[in-house]
N, C-alpha and C positions, 0 to 999 in steps of 0.2 A: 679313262686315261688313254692319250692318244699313242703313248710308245715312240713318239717323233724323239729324232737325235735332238742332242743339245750342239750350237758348234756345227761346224761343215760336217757334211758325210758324203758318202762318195757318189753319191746323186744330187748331191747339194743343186739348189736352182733349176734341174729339170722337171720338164712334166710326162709323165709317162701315160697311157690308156693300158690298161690290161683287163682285155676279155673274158667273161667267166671266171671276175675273181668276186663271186658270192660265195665260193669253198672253195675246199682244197686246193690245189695245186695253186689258182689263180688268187686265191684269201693269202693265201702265205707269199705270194708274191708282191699282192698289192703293199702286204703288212711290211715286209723288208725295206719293197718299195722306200715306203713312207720312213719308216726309220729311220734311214739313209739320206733324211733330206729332200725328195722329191714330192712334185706336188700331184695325186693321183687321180685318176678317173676310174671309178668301178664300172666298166662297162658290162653291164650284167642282164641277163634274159627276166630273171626274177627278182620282181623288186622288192618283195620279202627278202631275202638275202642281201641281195644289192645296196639296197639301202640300210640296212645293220650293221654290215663291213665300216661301210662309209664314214656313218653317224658314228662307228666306234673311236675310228681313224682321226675325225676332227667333226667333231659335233656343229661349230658352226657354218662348217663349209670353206672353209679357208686354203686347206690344203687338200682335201678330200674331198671327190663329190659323186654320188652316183648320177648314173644316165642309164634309161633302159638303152636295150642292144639286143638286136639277131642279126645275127651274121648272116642270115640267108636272105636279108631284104637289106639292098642296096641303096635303100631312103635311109634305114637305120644307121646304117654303119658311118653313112656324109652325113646325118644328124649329129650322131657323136661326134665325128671332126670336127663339125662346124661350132658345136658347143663349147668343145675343152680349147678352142682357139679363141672363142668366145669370154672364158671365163680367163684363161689363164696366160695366152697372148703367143703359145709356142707348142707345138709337140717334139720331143725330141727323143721317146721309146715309147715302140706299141710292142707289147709283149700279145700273140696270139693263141691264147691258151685255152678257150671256149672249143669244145669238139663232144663228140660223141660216140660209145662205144656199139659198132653195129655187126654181129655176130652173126653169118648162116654158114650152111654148104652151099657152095656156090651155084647150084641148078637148082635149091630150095630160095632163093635168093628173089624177092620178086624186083618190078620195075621201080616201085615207092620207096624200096628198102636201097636202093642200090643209089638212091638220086637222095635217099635224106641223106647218106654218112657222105658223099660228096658235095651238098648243098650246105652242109656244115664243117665235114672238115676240112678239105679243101679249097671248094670255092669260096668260104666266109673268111677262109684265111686270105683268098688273094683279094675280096671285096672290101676288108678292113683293110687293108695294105695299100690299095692303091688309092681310100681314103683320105690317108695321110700323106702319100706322097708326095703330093707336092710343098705341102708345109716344110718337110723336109728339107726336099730339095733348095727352096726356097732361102731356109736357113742355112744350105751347104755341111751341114751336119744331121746324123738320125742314124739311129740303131731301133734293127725290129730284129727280134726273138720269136722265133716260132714253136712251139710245144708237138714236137711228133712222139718220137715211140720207138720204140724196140721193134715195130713191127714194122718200123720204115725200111728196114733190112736184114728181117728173118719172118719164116711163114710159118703161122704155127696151123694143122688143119682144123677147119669149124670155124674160123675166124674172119670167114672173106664178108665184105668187102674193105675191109679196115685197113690191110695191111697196102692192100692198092691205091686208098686215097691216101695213103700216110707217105707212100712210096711216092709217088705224086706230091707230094708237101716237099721233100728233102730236094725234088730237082724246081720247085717255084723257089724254094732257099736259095739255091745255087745260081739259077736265074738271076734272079734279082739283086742278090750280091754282087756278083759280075756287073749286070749291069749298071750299079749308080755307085760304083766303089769309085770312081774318079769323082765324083760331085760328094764325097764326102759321105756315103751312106756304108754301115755295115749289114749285113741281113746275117742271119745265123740261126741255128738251131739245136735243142735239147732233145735228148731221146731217153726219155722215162722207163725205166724197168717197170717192177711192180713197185707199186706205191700204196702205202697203208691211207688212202682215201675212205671217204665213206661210201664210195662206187665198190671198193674191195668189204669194204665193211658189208655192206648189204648184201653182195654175191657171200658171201661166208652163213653169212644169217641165213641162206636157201637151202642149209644144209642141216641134216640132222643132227649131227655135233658141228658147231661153227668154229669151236675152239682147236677140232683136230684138224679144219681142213685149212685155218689158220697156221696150224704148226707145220701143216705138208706145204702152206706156199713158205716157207719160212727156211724150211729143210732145202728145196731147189735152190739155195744161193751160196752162194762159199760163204756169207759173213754170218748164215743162218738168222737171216731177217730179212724184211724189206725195209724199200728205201720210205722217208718222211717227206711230204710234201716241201716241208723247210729246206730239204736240200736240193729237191729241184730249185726254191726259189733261190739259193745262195746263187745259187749256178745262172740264174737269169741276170743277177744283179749283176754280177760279172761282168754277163756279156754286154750289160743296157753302159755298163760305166767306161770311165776314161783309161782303165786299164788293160784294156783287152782291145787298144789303137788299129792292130795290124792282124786281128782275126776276124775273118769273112766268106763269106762260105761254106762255112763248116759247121760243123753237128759233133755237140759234145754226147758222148754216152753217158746216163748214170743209172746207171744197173746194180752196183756191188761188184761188177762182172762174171754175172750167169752169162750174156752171151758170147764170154768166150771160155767159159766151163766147157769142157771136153764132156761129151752126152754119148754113152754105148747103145 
């Protein structure tokens, strides 16, 4: 069952690409997506996943299609533009949600490790972007959603280089908003607290009780939980739709708000 609206939805007629939606964050994105009327690209690294979302979404390929993707090779990411223009005759949201968590001290931090979390989160974000742009532009219409973080502006230690390429993401947002908000484009972005993914699931499972150290990331939040991938994706559909006209440049938080809990 494809879970497509019946009737307009409020992506009705668009075609959206959303990166890294074989799971979490980028799966519930694509799946709202589609709900809502829009016709999707799974642009996904692994095409085990990639193609499961897909074939869930619309088995014959109609409104849903995968295409591999990495964001770190710049034939890939003009392959997928050139395909979903191919198939579907428009882009009108790229949601950027493909990245990667990369964790050191920063003098433990070697040169490989400091060039992959930027060769993906960063730079694949502005390689996919400038992708589409011009389809965009072209249309005089286009909304891109960019997926950073909590850590685009706060530092937690042991975390580097993550929170630098993420911080880096929030000012190519604001960039690029600015720049093509007279021809019609919006660019904006999402900033994820903890999210019950299976990225969280498996750091939990490295612990000797996973259930208690589930309950301690549960405990750090006023609402005593984290957040569902599903509510990031509400939050993207938002900003991909016709309702959110005159928001640009900007970075929604969804935290529960821990980061603005008071911490002694």
């Amino acid at each position: 069952m494809s879970g497509r609206s019946d009737g307009c939805g409020r992506l009705e007629g668009k075609v959206a690409i959303i990166t890294g939606a074989g799971r979490g964050i980028g799966e519930a994105t694509a799946r709202a997506f589609h709900r809502e009327g829009a016709r999707v690209v799974i642009a996904e690294i692994d095409a085990a996943t990639g193609a499961a979302v897909a074939a869930s979404l619309s088995p014959e390929g109609s409104s849903a299609r995968f295409l591999p993707c990495d964001v770190r090779s710049a034939d890939s990411v003009e392959a997928v533009a050139s395909a979903t223009l191919a198939a579907f005759g428009r882009i009108d949201v790229l949601v950027n949600n493909a990245g990667i968590n990369v964790f050191h001290d920063p003098l433990e931090t070697s040169e490989a490790e400091w060039r992959r979390c930027f060769d993906i989160d960063l730079d694949g974000v502005w390689r996919m972007s400038r992708a589409v742009l011009p389809a965009m532009l072209d249309q005089g219409h286009g909304a891109i959603v960019n997926i950073a973080s909590t850590h685009s502006f706060s530092i937690i230690p042991g975390c580097f280089p993550y929170p630098v390429a993420k911080h880096g993401l929030l000012g190519l947002t604001r960039a690029l908003g600015i720049e093509y908000a007279a021809r019609g484009l919006r660019v904006n972005a999402i900033a994820p607290g903890y999210i019950e993914t299976q990225i969280a699931i498996d750091y939990w499972n490295g612990f000797p009780d996973p259930e208690a150290e589930k309950r301690r990331a549960y405990e750090l939040h006023p609402q005593k939980r984290i957040g569902k991938p599903d509510e990031i994706a509400m939050t993207a559909l938002f900003l991909a739709s016709d309702e959110a006209p005159f928001l640009n440049a900007a970075c929604i938080v969804v935290d529960g708000g821990r980061s603005v809990l008071y911490h002694e």
